[in-house]
BAKEFI-227701 format. One record per residue (C-alpha): chain; x, y, z; residue number from 1. Coordinates in Angstrom, 2 decimals. Layout:
N
@ch:A, xx:X, yy:Y, zz:Z, i:NUM
...
***
This chain:
325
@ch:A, xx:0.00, yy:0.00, zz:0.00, i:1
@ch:A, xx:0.70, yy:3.17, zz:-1.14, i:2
@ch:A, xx:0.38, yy:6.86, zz:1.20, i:3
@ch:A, xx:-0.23, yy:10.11, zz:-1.25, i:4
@ch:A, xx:0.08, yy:13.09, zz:0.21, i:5
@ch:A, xx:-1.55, yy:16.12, zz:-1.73, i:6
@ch:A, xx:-0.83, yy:19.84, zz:-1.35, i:7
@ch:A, xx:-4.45, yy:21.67, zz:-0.83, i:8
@ch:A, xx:-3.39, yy:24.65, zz:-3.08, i:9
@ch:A, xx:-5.60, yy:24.73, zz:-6.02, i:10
@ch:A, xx:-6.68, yy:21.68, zz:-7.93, i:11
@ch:A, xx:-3.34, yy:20.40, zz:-9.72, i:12
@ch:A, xx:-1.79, yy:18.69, zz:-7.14, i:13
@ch:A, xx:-4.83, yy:16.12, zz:-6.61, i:14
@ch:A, xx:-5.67, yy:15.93, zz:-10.19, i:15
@ch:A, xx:-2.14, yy:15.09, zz:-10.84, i:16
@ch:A, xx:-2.43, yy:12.37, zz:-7.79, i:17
@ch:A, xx:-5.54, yy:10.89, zz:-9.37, i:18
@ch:A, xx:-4.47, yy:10.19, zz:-13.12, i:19
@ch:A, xx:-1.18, yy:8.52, zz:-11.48, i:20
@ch:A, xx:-3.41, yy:6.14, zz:-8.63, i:21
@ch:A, xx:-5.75, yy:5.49, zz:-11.37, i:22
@ch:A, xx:-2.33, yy:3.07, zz:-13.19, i:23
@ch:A, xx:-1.05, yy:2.54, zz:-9.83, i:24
@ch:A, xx:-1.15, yy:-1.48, zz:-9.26, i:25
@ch:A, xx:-1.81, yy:-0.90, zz:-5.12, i:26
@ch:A, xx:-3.98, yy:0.41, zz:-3.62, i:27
@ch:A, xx:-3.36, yy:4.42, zz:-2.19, i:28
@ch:A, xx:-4.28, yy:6.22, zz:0.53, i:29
@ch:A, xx:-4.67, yy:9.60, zz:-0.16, i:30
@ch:A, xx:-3.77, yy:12.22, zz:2.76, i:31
@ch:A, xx:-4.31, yy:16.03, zz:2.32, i:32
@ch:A, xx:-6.01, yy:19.14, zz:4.03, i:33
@ch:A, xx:-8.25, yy:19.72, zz:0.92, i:34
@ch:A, xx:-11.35, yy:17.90, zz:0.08, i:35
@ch:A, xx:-10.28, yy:14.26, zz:-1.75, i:36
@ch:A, xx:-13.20, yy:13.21, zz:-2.63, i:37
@ch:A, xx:-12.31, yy:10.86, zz:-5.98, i:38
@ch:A, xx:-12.79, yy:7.12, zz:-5.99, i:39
@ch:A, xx:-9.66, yy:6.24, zz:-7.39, i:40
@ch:A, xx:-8.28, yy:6.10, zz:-3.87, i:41
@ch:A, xx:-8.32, yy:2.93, zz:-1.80, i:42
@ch:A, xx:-9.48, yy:5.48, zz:1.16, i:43
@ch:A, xx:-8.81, yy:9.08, zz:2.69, i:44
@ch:A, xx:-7.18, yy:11.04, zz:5.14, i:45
@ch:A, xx:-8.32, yy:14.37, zz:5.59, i:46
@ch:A, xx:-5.43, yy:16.58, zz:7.71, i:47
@ch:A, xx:-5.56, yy:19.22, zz:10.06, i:48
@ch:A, xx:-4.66, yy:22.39, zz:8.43, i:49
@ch:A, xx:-1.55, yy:24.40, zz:9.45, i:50
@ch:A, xx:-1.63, yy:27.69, zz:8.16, i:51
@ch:A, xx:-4.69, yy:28.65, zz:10.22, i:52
@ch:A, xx:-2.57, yy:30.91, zz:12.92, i:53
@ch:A, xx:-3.00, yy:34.70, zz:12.05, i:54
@ch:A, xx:0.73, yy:35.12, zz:14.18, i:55
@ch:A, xx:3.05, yy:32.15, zz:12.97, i:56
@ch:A, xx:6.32, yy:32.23, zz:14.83, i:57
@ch:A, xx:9.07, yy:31.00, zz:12.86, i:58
@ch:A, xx:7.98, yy:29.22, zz:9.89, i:59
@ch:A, xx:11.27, yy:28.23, zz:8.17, i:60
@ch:A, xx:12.93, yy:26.69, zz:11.61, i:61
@ch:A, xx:15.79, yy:29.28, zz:10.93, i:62
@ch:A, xx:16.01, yy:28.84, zz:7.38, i:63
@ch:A, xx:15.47, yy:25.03, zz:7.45, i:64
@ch:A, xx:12.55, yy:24.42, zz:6.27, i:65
@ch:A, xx:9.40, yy:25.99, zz:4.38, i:66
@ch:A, xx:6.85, yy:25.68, zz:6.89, i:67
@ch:A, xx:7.13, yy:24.63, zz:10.34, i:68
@ch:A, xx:5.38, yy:27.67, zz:12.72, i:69
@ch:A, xx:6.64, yy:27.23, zz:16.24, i:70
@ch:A, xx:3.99, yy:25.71, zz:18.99, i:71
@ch:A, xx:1.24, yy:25.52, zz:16.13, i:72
@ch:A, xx:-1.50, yy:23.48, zz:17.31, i:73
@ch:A, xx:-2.27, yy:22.49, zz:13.81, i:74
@ch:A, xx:1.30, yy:21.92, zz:13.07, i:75
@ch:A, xx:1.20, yy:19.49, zz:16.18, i:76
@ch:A, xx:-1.59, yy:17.78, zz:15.29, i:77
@ch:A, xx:-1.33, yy:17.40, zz:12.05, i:78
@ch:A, xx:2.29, yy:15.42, zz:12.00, i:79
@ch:A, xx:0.48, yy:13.44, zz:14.99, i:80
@ch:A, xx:-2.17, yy:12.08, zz:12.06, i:81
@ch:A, xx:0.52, yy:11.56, zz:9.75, i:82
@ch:A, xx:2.59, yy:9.36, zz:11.81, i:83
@ch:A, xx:-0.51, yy:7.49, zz:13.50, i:84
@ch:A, xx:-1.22, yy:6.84, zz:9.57, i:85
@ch:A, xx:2.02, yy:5.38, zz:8.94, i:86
@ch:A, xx:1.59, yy:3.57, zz:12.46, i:87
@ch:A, xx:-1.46, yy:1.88, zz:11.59, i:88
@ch:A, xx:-1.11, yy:1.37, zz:8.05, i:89
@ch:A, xx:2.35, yy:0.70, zz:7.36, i:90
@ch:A, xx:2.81, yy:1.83, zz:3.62, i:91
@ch:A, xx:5.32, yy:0.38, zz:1.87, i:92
@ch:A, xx:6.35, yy:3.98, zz:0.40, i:93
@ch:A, xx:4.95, yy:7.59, zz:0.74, i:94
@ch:A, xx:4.54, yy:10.03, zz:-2.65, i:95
@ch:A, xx:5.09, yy:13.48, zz:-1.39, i:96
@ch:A, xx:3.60, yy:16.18, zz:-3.49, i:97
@ch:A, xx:4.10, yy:18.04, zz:-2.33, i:98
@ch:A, xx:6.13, yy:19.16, zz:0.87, i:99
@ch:A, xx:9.56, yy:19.06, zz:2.52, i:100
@ch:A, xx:8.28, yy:18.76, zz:6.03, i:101
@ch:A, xx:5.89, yy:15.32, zz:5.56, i:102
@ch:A, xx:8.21, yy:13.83, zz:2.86, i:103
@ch:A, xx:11.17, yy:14.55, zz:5.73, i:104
@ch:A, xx:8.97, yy:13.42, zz:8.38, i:105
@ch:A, xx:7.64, yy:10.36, zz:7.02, i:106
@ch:A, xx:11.51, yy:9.45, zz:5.74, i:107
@ch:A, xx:12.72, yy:10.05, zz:9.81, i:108
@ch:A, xx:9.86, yy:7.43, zz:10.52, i:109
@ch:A, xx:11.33, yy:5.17, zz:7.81, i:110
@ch:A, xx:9.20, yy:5.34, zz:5.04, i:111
@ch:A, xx:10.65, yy:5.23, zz:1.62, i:112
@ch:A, xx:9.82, yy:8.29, zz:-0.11, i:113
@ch:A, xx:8.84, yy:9.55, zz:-3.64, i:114
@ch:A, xx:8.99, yy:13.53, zz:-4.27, i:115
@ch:A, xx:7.33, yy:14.95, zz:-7.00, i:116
@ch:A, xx:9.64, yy:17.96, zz:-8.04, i:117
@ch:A, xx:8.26, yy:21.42, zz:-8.91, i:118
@ch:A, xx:9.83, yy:23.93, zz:-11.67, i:119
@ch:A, xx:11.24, yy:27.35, zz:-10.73, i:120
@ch:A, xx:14.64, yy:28.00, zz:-8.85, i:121
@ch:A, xx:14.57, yy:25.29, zz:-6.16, i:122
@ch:A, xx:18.07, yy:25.54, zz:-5.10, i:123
@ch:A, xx:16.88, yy:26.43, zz:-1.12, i:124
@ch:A, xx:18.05, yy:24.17, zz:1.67, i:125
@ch:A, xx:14.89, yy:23.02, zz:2.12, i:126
@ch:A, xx:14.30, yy:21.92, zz:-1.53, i:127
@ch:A, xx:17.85, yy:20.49, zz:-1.52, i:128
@ch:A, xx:16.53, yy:18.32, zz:1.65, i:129
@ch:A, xx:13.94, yy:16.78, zz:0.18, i:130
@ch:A, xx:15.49, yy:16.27, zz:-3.13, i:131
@ch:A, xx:18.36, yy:14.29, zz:-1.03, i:132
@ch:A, xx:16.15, yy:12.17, zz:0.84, i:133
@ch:A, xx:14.02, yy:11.09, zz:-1.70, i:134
@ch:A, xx:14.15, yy:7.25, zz:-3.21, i:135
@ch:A, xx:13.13, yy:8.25, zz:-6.07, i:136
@ch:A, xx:12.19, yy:12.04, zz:-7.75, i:137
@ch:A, xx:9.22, yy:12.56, zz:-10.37, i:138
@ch:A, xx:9.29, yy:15.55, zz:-12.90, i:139
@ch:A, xx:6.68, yy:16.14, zz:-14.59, i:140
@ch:A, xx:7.43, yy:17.75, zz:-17.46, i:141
@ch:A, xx:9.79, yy:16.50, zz:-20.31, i:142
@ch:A, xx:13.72, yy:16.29, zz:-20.23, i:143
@ch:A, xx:14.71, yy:17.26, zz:-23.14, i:144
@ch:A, xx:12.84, yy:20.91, zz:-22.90, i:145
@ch:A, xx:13.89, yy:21.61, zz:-18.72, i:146
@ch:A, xx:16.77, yy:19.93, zz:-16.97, i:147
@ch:A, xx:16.95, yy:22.69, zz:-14.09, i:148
@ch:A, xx:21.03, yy:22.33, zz:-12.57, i:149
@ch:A, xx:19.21, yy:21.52, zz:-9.30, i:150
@ch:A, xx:18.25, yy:17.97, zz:-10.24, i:151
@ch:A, xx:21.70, yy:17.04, zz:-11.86, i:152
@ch:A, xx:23.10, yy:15.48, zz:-8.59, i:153
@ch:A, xx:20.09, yy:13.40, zz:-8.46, i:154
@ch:A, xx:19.33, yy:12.38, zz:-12.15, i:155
@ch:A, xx:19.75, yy:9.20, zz:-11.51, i:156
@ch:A, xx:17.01, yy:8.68, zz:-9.57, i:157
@ch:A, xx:14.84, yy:10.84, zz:-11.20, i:158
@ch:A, xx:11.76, yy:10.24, zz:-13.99, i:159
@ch:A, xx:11.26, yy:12.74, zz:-16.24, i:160
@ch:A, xx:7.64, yy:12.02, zz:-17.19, i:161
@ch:A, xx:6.07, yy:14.52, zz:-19.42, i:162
@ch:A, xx:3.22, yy:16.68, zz:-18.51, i:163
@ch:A, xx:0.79, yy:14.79, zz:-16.41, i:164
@ch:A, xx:-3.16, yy:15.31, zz:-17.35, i:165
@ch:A, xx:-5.64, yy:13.43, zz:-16.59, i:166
@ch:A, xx:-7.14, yy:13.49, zz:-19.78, i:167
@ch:A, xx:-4.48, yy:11.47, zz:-21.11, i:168
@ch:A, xx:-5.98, yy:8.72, zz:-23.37, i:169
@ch:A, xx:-9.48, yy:10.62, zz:-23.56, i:170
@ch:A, xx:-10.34, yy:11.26, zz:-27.87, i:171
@ch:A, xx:-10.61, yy:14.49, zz:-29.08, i:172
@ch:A, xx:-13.86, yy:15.11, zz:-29.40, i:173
@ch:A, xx:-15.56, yy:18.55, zz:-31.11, i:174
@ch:A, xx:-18.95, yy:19.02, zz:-29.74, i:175
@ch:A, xx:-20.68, yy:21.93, zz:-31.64, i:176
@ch:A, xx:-22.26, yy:22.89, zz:-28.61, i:177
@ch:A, xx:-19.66, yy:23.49, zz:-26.78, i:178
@ch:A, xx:-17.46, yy:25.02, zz:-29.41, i:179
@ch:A, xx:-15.66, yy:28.38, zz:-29.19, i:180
@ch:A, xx:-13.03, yy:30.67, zz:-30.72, i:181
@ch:A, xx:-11.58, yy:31.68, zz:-27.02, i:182
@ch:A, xx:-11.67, yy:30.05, zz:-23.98, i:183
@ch:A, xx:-10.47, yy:31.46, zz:-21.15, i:184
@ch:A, xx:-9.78, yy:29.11, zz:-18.19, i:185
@ch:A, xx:-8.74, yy:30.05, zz:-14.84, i:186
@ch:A, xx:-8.16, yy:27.44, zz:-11.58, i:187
@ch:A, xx:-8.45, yy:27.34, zz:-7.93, i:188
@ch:A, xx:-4.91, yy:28.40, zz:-7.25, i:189
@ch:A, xx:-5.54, yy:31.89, zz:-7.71, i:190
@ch:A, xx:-5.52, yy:34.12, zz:-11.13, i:191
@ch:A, xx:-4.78, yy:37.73, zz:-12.62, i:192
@ch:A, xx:-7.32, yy:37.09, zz:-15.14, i:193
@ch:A, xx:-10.17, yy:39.39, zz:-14.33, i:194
@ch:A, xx:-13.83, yy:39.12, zz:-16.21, i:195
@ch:A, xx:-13.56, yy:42.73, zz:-16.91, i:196
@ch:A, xx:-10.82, yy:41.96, zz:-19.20, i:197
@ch:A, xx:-12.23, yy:38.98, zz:-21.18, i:198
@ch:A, xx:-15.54, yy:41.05, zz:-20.97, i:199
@ch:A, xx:-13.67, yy:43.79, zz:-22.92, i:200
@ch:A, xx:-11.76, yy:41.76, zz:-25.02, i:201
@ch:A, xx:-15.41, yy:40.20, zz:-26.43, i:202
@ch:A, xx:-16.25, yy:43.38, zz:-26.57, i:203
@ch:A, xx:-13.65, yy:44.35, zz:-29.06, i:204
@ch:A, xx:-14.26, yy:41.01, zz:-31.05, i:205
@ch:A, xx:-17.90, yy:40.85, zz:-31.32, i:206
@ch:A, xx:-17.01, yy:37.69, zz:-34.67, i:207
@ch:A, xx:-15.67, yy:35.82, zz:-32.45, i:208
@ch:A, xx:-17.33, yy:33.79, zz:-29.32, i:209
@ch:A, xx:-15.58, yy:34.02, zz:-26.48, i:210
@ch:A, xx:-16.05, yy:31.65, zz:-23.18, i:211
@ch:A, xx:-15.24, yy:31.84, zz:-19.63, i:212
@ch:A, xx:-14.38, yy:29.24, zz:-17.25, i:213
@ch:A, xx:-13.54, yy:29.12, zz:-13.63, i:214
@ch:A, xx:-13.86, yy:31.25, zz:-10.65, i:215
@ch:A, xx:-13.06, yy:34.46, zz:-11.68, i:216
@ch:A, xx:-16.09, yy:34.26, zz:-14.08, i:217
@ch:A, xx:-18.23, yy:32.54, zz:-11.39, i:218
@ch:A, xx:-18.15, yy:29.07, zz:-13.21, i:219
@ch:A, xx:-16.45, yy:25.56, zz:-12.64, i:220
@ch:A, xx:-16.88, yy:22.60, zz:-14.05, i:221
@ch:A, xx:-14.51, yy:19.85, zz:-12.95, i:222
@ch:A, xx:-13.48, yy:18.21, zz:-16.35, i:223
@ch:A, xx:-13.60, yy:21.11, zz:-18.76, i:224
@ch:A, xx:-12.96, yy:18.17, zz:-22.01, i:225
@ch:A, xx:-15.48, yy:19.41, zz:-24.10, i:226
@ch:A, xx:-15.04, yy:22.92, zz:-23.32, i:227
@ch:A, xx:-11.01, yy:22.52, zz:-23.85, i:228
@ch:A, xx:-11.99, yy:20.08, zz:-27.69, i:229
@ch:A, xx:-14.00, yy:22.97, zz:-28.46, i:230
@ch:A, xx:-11.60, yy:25.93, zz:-28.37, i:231
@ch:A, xx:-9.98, yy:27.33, zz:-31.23, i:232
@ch:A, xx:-7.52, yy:28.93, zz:-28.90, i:233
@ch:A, xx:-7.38, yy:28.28, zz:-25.08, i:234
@ch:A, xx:-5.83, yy:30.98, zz:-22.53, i:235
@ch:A, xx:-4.72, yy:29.54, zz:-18.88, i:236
@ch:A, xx:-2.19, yy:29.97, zz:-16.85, i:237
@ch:A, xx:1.18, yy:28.23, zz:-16.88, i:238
@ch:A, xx:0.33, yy:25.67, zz:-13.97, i:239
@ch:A, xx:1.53, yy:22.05, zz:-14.92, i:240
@ch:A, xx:-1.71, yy:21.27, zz:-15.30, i:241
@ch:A, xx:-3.25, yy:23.24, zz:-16.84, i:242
@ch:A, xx:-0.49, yy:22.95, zz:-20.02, i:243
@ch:A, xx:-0.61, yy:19.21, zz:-19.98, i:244
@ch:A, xx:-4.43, yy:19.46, zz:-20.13, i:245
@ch:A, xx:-4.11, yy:22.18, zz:-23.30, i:246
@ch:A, xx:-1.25, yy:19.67, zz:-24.79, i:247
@ch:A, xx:-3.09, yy:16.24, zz:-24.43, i:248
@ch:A, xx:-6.07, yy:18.52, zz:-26.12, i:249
@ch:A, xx:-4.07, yy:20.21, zz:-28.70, i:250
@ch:A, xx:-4.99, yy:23.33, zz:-28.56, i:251
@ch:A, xx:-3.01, yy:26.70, zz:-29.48, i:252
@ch:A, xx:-2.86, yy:28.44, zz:-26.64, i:253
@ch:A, xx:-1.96, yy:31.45, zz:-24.63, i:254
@ch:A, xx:-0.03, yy:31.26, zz:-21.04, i:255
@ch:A, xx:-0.12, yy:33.49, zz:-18.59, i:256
@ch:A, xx:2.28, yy:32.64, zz:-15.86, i:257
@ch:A, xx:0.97, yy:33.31, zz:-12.11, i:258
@ch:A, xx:3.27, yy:35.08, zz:-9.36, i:259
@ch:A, xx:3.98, yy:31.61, zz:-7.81, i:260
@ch:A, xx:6.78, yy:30.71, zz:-5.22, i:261
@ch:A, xx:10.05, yy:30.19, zz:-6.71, i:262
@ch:A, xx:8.91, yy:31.65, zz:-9.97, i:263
@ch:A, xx:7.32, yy:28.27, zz:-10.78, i:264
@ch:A, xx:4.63, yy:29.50, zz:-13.57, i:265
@ch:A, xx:7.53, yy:32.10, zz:-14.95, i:266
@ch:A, xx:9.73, yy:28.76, zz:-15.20, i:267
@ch:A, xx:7.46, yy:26.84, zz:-17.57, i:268
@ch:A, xx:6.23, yy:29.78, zz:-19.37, i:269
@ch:A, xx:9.60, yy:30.17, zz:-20.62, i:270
@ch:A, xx:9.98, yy:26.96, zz:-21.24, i:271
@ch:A, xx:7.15, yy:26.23, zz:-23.07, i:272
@ch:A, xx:7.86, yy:29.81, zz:-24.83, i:273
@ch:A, xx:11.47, yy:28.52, zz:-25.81, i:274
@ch:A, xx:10.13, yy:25.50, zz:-27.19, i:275
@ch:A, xx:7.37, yy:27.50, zz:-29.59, i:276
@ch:A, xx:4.69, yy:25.63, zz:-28.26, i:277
@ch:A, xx:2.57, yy:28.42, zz:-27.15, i:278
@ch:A, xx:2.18, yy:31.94, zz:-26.92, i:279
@ch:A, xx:3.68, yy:33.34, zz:-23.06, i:280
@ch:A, xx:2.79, yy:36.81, zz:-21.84, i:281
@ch:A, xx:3.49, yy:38.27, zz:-18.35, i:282
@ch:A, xx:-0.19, yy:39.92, zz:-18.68, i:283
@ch:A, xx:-3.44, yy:40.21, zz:-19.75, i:284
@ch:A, xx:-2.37, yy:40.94, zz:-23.76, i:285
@ch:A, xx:-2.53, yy:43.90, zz:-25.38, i:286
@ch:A, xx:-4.42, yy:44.96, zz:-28.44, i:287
@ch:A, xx:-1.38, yy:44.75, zz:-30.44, i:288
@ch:A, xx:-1.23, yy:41.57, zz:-29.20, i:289
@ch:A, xx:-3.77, yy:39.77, zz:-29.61, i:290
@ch:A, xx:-3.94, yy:40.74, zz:-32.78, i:291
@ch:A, xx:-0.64, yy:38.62, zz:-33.64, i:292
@ch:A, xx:-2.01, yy:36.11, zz:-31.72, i:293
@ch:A, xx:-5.37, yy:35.34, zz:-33.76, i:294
@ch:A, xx:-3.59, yy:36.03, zz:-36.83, i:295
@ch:A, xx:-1.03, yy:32.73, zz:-35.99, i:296
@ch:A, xx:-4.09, yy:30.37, zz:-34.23, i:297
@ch:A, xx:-4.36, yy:28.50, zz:-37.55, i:298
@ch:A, xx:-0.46, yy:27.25, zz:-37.11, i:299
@ch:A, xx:-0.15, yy:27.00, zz:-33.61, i:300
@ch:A, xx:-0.70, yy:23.37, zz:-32.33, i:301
@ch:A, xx:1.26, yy:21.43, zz:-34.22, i:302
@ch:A, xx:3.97, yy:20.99, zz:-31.26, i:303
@ch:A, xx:2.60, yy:19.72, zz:-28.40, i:304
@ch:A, xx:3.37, yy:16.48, zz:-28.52, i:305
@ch:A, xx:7.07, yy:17.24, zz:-27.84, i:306
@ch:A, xx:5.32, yy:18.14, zz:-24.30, i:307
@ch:A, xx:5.34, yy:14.03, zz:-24.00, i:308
@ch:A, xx:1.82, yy:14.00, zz:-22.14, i:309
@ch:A, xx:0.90, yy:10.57, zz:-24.23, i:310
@ch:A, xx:2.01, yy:8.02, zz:-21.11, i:311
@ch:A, xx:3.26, yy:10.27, zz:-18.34, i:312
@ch:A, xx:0.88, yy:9.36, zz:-15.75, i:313
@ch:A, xx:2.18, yy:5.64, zz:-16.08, i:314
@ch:A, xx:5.57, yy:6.47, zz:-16.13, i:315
@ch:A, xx:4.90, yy:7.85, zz:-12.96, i:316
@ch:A, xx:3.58, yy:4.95, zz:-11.42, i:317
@ch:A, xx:5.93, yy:2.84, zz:-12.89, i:318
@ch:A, xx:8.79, yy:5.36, zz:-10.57, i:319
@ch:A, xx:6.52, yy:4.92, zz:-7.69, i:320
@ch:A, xx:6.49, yy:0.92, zz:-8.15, i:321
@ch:A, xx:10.03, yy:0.73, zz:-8.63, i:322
@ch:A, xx:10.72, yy:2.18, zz:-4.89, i:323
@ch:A, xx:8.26, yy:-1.01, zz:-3.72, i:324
@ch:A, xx:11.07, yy:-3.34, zz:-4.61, i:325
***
């Protein structure tokens, strides 16, 4: 048996979790602070939160870690679940993704771990840490476009998988109903993207129809397939996710990177930039703009295969077995 744990920020990190479990060959127990509320998982843990305190004393254990507030009750009791979970349950390995603290706490109680690396500039002790500990390292995104300097002392025990969607193996389907010429997606991490700007921008393009999805437009629909088949051009931001789900689709697209820690968005939008498989701005665009950008949508998708989404998930799992021995 397998422990997951899953990051509550947004919606990529369990996402990511379920399209691995789902090739997995044992069964997972998935342990997180957000709502898990898939099937894919054998059973789950719901943790304490930790970030509650409005005065958190000493996050970073001088400069040790990212997130370890001193006398935090939800701290405490959190690590308290996690180690009565290993107690009880004895999992053969933990996936960590992602943070240093469990995937160094479960390690201390002898539990082989799995870390699923993030881009940006993760050269921090604590990053270094976990990196070091680790059995085995997943990176989810493809070698040959992003071999950050960070991971060379541990390449040999890393996978580079691809991007990791869950709609992996799904057809592309057009449904006229859904069909549009822009759709603008934005997720549950947290976006820029305001509906006063894709209200002006269909304001300025009355030809063309223009779509909204996500919270800052008030919507949400948890697999956005038929919305994402149906775009002539899709605009996001540069979360892992959400350019795996874009490349498995096919769709030309336009990034927007979000101010993330480490400069992770910033990382793969000029990566993916680099690469020509997408257009990368640092805002909202501009008139100018957009106006180069709908006059290149016709030749735009024709690269996104060399984001290697086609398998990733189960070269993941495949990692994650190989630490089982």
């Amino acid at each position: 048996m397998i422990g997951y744990y899953i990051h509550h920020q947004g919606s990529g990190h369990r996402m990511r979790a379920e399209a691995i479990t789902e090739r997995l060959r044992v069964p997972v127990v998935a342990l997180s602070s957000a709502d898990i509320n898939s099937t894919v998982f054998a059973d789950r843990i719901r943790l304490t939160r930790d970030d509650l305190s409005d005065s958190p004393i000493d996050v970073t254990a001088n400069g040790a870690l990212h997130w370890a507030p001193r006398l935090d009750g939800g701290l405490r009791t959190r690590m308290a679940e996690i180690a009565e979970f290993v107690s009880v349950h004895r999992p053969d390995a933990m996936v960590v993704d992602v943070s240093v603290e469990v995937a160094a706490f479960v390690r201390l109680l002898g539990v082989p771990v799995v870390v699923t690396a993030m881009p940006g500039e993760r050269t921090d002790p604590p990053h270094l840490l976990a990196y070091q500990l680790a059995d085995a390292i997943i990176a989810p995104w493809p070698e040959e476009l992003y071999r950050p300097d960070w991971l060379t002392a541990h390449l040999h025990k890393t996978t580079f998988t691809g991007g990791i969607s869950r709609f992996d193996g799904r057809p592309v389907h057009i449904d006229a109903d859904w069909e549009s010429d822009v759709l603008v997606l934005t997720g549950t991490g947290g976006a820029t993207t305001s509906q006063a700007a894709v209200s002006q921008f269909a304001d300025d393009h009355p030809d063309l129809t223009v779509r909204g999805l996500g919270p800052a437009f008030g919507t949400w629909s948890d697999d956005p397939w038929r919305e994402l088949c149906g775009a002539r051009l899709v605009v996001t931001n540069a979360g892992q996710g959400s350019v795996a789900d874009v490349a498995v689709a096919q769709r030309p697209a336009v990034l927007l990177p979000q101010d993330r820690p480490f400069d992770e968005q910033l990382r793969t939008g000029r990566n993916v930039a680099r690469a020509g498989l997408a257009h990368v701005c640092s805002a909202w665009p501009t008139a100018e703009e957009w106006a180069v950008i709908l006059r290149a949508v016709p030749d735009s998708a024709t690269s996104w295969s060399r984001w290697r989404t086609a398998g990733a998930a189960g070269r993941a799992a495949a990692a994650i077995e190989a630490v089982l021995g």
